[in-house]
Jmol script that loads the backbone (N, CA, C; Angstrom):
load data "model"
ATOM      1  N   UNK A   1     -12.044  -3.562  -9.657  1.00  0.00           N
ATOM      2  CA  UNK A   1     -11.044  -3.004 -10.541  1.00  0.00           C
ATOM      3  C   UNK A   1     -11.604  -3.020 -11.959  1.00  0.00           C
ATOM      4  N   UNK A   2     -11.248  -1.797 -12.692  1.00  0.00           N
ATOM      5  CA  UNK A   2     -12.015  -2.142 -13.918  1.00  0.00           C
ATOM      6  C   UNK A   2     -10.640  -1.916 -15.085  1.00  0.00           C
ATOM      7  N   UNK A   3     -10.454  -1.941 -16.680  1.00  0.00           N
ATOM      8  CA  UNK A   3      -9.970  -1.746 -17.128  1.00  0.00           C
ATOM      9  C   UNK A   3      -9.947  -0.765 -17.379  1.00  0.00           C
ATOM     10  N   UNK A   4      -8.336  -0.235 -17.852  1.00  0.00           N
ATOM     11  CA  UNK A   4      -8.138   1.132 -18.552  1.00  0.00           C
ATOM     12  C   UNK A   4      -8.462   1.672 -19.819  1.00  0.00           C
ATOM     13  N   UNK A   5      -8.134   0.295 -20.670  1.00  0.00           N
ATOM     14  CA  UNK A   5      -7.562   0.241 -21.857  1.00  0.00           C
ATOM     15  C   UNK A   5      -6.356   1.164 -22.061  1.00  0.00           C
ATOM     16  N   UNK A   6      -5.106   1.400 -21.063  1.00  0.00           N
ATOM     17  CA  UNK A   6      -4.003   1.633 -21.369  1.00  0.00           C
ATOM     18  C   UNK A   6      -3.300   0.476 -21.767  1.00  0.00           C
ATOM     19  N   UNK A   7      -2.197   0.491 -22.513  1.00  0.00           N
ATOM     20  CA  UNK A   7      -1.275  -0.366 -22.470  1.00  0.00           C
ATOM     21  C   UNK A   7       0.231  -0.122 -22.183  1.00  0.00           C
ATOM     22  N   UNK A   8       0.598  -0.912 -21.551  1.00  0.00           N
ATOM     23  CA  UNK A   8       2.797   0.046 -21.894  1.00  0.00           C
ATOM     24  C   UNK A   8       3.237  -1.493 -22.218  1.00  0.00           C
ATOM     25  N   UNK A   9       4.537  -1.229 -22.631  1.00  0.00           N
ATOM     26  CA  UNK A   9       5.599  -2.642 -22.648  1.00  0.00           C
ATOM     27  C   UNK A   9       6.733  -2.097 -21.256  1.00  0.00           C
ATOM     28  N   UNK A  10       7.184  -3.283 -21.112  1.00  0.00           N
ATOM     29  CA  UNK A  10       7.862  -3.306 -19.864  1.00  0.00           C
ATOM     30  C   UNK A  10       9.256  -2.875 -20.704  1.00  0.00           C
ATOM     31  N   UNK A  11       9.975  -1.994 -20.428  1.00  0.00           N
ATOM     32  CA  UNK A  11      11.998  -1.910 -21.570  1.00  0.00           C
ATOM     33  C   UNK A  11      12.194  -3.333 -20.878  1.00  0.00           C
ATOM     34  N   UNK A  12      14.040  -2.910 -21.600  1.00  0.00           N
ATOM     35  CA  UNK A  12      14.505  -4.157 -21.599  1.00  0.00           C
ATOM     36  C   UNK A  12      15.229  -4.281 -19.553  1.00  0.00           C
ATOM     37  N   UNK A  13      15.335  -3.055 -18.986  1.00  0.00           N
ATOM     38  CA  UNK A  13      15.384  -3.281 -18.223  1.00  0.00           C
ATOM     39  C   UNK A  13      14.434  -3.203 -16.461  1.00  0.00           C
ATOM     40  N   UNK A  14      13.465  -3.334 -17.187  1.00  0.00           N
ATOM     41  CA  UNK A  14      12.098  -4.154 -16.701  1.00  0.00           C
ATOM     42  C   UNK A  14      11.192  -2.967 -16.371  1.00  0.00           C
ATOM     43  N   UNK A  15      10.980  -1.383 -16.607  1.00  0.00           N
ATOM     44  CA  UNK A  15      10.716  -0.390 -16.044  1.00  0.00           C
ATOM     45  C   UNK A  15       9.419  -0.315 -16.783  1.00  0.00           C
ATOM     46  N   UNK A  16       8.154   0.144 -16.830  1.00  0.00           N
ATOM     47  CA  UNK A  16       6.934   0.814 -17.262  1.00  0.00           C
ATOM     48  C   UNK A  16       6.584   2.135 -16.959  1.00  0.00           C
ATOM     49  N   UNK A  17       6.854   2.663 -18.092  1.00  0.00           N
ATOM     50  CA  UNK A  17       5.992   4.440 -17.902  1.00  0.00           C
ATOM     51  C   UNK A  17       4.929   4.302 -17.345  1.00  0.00           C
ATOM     52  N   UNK A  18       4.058   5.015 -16.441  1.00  0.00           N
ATOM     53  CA  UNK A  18       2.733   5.320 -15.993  1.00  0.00           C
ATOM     54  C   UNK A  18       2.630   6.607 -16.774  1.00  0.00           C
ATOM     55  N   UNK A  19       1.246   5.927 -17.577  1.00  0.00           N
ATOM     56  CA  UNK A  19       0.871   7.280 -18.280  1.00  0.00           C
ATOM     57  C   UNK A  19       0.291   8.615 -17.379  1.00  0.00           C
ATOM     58  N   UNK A  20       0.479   9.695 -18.020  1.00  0.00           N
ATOM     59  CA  UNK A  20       0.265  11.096 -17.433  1.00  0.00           C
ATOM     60  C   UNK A  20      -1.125  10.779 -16.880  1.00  0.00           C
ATOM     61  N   UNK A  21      -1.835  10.113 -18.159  1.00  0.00           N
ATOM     62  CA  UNK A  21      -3.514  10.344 -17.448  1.00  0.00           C
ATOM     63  C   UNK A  21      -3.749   9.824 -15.750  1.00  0.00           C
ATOM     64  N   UNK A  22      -3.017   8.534 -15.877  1.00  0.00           N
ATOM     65  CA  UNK A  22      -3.321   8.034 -14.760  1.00  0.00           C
ATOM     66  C   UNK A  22      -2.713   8.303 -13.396  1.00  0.00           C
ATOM     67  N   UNK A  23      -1.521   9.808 -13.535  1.00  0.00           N
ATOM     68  CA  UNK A  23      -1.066  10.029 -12.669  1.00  0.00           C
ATOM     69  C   UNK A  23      -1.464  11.076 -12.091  1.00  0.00           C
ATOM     70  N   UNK A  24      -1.617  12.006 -13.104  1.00  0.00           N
ATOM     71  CA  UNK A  24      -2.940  12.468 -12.038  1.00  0.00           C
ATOM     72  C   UNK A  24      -3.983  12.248 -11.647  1.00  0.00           C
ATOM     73  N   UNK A  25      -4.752  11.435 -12.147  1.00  0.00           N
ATOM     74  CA  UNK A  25      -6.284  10.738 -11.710  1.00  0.00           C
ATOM     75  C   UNK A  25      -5.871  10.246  -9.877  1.00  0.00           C
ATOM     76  N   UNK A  26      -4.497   9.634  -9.862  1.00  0.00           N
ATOM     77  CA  UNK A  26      -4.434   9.459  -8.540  1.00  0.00           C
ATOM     78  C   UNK A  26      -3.079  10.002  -7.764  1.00  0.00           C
ATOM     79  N   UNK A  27      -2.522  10.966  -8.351  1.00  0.00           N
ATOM     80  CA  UNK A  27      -1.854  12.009  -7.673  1.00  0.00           C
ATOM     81  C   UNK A  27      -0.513  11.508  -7.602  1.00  0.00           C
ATOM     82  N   UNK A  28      -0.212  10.729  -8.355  1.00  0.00           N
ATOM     83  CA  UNK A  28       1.511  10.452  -7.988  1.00  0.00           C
ATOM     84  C   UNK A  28       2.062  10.969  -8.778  1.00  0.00           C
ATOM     85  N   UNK A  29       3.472  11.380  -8.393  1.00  0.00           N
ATOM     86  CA  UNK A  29       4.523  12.165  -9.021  1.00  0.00           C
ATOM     87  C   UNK A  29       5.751  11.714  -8.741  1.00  0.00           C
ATOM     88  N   UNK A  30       6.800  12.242  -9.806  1.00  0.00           N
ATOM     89  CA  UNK A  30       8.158  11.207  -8.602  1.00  0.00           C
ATOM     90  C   UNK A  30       8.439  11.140  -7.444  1.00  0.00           C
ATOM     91  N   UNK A  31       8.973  10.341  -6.562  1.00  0.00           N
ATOM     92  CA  UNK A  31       9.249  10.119  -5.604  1.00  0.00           C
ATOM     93  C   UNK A  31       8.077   9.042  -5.021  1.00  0.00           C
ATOM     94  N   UNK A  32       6.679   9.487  -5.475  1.00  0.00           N
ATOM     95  CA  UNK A  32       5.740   8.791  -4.848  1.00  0.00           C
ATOM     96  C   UNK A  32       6.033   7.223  -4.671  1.00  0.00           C
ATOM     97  N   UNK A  33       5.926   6.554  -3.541  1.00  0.00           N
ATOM     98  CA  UNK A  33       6.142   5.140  -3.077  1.00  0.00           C
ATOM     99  C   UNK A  33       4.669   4.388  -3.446  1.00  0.00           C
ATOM    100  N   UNK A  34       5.276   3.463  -4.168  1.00  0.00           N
ATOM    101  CA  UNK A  34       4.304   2.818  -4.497  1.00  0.00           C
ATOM    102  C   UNK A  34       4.320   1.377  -4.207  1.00  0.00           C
ATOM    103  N   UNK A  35       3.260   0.290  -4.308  1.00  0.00           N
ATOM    104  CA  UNK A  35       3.294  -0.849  -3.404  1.00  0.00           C
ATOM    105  C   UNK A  35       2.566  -1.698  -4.507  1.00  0.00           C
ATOM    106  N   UNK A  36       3.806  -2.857  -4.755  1.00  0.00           N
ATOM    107  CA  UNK A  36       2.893  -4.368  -5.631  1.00  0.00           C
ATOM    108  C   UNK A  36       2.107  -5.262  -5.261  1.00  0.00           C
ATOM    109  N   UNK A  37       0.757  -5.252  -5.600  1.00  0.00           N
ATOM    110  CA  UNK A  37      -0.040  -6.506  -4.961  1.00  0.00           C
ATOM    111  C   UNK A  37      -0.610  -7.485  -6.080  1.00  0.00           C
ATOM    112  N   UNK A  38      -0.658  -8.557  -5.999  1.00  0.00           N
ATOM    113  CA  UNK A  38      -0.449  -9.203  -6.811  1.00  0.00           C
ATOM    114  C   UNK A  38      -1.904 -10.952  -6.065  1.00  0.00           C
ATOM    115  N   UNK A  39      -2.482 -11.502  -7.392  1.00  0.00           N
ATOM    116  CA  UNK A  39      -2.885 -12.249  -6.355  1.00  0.00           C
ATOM    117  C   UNK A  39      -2.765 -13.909  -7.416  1.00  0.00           C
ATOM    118  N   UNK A  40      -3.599 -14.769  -6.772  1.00  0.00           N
ATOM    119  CA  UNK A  40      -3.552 -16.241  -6.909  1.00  0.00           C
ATOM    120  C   UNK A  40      -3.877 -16.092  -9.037  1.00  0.00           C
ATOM    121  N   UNK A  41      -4.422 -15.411  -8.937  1.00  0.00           N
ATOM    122  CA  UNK A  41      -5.512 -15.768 -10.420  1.00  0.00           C
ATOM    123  C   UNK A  41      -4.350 -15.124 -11.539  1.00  0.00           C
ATOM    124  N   UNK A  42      -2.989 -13.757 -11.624  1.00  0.00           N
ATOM    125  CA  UNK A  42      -2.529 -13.343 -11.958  1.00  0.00           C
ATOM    126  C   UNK A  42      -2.391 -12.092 -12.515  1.00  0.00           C
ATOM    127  N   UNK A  43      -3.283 -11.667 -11.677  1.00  0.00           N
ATOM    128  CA  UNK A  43      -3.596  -9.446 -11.509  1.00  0.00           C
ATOM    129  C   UNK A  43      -2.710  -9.382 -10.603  1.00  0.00           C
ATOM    130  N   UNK A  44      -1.571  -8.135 -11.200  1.00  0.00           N
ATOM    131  CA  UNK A  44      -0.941  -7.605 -10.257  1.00  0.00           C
ATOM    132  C   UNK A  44      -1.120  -6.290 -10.852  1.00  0.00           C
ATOM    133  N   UNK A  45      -1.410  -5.202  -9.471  1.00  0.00           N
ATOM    134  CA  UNK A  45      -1.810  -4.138  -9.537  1.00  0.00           C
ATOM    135  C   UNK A  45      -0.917  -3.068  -8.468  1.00  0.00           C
ATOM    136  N   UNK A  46      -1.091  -2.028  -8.526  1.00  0.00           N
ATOM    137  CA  UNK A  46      -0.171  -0.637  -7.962  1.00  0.00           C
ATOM    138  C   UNK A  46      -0.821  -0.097  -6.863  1.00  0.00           C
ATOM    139  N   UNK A  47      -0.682   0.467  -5.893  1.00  0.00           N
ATOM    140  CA  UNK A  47      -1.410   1.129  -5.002  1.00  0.00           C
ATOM    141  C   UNK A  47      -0.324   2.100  -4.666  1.00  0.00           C
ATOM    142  N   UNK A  48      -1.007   3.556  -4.220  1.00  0.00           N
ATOM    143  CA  UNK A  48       0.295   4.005  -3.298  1.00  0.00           C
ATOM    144  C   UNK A  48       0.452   3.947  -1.590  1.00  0.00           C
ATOM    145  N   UNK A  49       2.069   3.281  -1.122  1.00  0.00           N
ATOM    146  CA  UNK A  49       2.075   3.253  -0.331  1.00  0.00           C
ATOM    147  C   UNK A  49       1.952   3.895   1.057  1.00  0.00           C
ATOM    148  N   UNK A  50       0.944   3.315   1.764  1.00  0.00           N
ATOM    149  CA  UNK A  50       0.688   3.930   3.005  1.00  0.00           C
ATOM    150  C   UNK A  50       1.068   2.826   4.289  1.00  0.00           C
ATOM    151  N   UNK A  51       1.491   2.918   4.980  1.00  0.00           N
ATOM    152  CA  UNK A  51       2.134   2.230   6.398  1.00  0.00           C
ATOM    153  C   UNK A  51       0.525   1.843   6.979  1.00  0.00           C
ATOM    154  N   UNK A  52       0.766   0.567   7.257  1.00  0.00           N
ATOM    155  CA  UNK A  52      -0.516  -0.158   7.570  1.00  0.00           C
ATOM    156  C   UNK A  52      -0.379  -1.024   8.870  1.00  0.00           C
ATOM    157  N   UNK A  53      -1.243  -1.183   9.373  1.00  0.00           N
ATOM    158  CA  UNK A  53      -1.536  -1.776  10.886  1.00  0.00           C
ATOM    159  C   UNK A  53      -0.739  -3.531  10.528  1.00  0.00           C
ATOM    160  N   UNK A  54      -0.094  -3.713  10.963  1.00  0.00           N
ATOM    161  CA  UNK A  54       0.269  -5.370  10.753  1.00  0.00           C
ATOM    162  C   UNK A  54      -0.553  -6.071  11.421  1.00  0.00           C
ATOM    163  N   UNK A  55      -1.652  -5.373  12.573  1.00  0.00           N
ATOM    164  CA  UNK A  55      -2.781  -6.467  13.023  1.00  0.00           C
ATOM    165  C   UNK A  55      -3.948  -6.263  12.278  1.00  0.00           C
ATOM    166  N   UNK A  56      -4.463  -5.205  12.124  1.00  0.00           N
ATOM    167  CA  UNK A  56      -5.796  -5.067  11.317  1.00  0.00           C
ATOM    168  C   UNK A  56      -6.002  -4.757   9.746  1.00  0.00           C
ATOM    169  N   UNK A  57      -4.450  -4.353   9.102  1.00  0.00           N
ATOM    170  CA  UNK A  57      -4.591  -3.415   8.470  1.00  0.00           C
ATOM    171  C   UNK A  57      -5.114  -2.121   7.984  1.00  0.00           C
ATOM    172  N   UNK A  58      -5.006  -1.710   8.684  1.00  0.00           N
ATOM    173  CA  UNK A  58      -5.924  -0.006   8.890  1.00  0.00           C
ATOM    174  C   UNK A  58      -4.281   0.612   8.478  1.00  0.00           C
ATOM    175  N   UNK A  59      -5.094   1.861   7.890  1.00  0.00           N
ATOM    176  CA  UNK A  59      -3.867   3.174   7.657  1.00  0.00           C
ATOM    177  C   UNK A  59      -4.276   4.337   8.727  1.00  0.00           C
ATOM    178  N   UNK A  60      -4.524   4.412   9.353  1.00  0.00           N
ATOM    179  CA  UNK A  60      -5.373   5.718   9.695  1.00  0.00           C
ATOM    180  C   UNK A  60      -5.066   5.526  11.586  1.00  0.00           C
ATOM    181  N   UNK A  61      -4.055   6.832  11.507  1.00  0.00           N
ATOM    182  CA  UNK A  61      -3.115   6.341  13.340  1.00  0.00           C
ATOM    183  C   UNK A  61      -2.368   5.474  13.463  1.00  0.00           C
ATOM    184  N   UNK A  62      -1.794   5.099  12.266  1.00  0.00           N
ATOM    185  CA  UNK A  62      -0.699   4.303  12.531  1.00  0.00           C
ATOM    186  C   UNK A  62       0.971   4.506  12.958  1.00  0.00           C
ATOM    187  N   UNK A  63       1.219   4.103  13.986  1.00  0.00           N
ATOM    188  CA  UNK A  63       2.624   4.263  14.635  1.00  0.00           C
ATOM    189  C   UNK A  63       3.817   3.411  14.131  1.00  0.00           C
ATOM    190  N   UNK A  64       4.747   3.532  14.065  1.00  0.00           N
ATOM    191  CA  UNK A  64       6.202   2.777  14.241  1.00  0.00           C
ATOM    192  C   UNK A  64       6.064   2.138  15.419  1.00  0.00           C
ATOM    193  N   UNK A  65       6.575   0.802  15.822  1.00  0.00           N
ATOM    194  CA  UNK A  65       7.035   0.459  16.809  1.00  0.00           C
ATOM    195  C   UNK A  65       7.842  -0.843  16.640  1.00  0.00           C
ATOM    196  N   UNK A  66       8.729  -0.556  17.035  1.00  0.00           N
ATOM    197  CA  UNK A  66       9.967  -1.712  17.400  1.00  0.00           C
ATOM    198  C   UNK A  66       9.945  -2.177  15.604  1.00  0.00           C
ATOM    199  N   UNK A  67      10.140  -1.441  14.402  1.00  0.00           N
ATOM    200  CA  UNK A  67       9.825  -1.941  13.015  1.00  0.00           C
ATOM    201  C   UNK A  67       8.829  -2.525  12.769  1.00  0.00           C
ATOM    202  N   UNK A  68       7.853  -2.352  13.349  1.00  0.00           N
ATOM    203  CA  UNK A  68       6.606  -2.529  12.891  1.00  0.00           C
ATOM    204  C   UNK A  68       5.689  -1.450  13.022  1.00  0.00           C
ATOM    205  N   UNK A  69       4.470  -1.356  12.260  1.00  0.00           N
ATOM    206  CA  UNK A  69       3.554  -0.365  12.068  1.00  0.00           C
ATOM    207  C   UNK A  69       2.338  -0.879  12.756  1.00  0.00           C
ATOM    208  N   UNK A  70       1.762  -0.143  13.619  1.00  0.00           N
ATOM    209  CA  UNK A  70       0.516  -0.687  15.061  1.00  0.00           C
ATOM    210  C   UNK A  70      -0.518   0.497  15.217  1.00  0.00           C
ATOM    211  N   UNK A  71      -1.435   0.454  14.701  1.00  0.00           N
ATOM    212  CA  UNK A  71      -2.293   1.548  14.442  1.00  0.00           C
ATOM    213  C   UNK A  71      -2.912   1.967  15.870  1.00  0.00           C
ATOM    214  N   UNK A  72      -3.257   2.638  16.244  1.00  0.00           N
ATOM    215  CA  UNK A  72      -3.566   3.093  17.731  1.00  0.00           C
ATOM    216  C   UNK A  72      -4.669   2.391  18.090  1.00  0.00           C
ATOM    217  N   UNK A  73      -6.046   1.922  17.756  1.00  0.00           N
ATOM    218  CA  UNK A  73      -6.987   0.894  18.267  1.00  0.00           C
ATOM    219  C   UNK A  73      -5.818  -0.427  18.476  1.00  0.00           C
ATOM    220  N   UNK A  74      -5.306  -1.058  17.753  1.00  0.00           N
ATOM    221  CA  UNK A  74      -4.625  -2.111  17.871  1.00  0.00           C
ATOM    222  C   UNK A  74      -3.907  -1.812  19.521  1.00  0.00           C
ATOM    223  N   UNK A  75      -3.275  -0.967  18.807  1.00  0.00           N
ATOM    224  CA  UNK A  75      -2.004  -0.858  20.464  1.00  0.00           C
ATOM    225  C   UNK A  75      -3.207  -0.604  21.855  1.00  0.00           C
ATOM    226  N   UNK A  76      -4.334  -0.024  21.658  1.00  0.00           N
ATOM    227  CA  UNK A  76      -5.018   0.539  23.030  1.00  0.00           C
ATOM    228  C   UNK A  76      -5.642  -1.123  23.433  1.00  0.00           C
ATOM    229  N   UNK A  77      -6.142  -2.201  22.454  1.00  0.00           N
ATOM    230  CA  UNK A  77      -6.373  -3.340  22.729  1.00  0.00           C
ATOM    231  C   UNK A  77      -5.381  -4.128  23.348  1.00  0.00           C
ATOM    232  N   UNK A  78      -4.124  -4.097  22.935  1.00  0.00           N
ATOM    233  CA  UNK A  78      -3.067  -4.960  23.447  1.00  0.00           C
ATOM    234  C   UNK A  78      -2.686  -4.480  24.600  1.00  0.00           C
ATOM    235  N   UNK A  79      -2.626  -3.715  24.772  1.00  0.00           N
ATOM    236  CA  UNK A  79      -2.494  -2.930  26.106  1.00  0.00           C
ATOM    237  C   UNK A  79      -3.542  -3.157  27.171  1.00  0.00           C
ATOM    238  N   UNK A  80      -4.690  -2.835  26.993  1.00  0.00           N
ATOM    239  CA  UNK A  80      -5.900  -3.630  27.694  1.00  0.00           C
ATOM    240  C   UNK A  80      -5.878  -5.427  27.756  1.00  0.00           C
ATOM    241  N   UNK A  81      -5.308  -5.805  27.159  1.00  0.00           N
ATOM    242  CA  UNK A  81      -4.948  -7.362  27.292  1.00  0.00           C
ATOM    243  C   UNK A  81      -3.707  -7.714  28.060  1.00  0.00           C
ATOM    244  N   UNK A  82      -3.011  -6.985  27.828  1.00  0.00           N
ATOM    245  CA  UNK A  82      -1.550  -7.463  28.875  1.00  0.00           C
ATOM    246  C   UNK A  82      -1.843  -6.760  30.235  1.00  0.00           C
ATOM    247  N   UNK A  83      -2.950  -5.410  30.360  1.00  0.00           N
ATOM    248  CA  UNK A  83      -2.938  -5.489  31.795  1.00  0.00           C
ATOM    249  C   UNK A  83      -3.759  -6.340  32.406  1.00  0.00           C
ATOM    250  N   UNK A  84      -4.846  -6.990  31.826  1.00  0.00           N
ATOM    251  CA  UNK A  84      -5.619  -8.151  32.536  1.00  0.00           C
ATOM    252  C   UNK A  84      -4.841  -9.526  32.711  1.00  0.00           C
ATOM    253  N   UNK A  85      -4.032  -9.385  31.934  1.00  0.00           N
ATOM    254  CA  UNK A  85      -3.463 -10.195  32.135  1.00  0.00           C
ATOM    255  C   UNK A  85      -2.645 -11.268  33.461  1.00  0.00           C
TER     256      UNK A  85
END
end "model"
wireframe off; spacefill off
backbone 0.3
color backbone group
């Protein structure tokens, strides 16, 4: 991750503009869902949200199932494990 040198202030009721530059650099517009990650040291950063494997985390073929998200390698493994089973 590198710096922007943007800055915003948070209003009083806790919201931050995303500047224009940086919205198109990565394509969001309203509505776009976006996702907080945040870690031990105190960077918290934006990503936009994509539905992710809850076993591998992969985005790429990922299904719904039973409220969870199971990317298709995942499910073809578990499946090969419960029939040897």
């Amino acid at each position: 991750m590198r710096a922007t040198g943007l800055v915003r202030r948070i209003d009083p009721v806790g919201r931050i503009g995303l500047p224009t530059q940086l919205r198109r650099q990565f394509g969001i517009s309203p509505g776009t869902p976006l996702e907080f990650l945040a870690d031990e040291g105190g960077v918290l950063a934006l990503r936009k949200w994509a539905p992710r494997c809850a076993f591998c985390g992969g985005t790429e073929s990922v299904l719904a199932f039973r409220g969870r998200h199971v990317c298709r390698g995942c499910a073809a493994e578990a499946a090969r494990k419960f029939r040897s089973a």
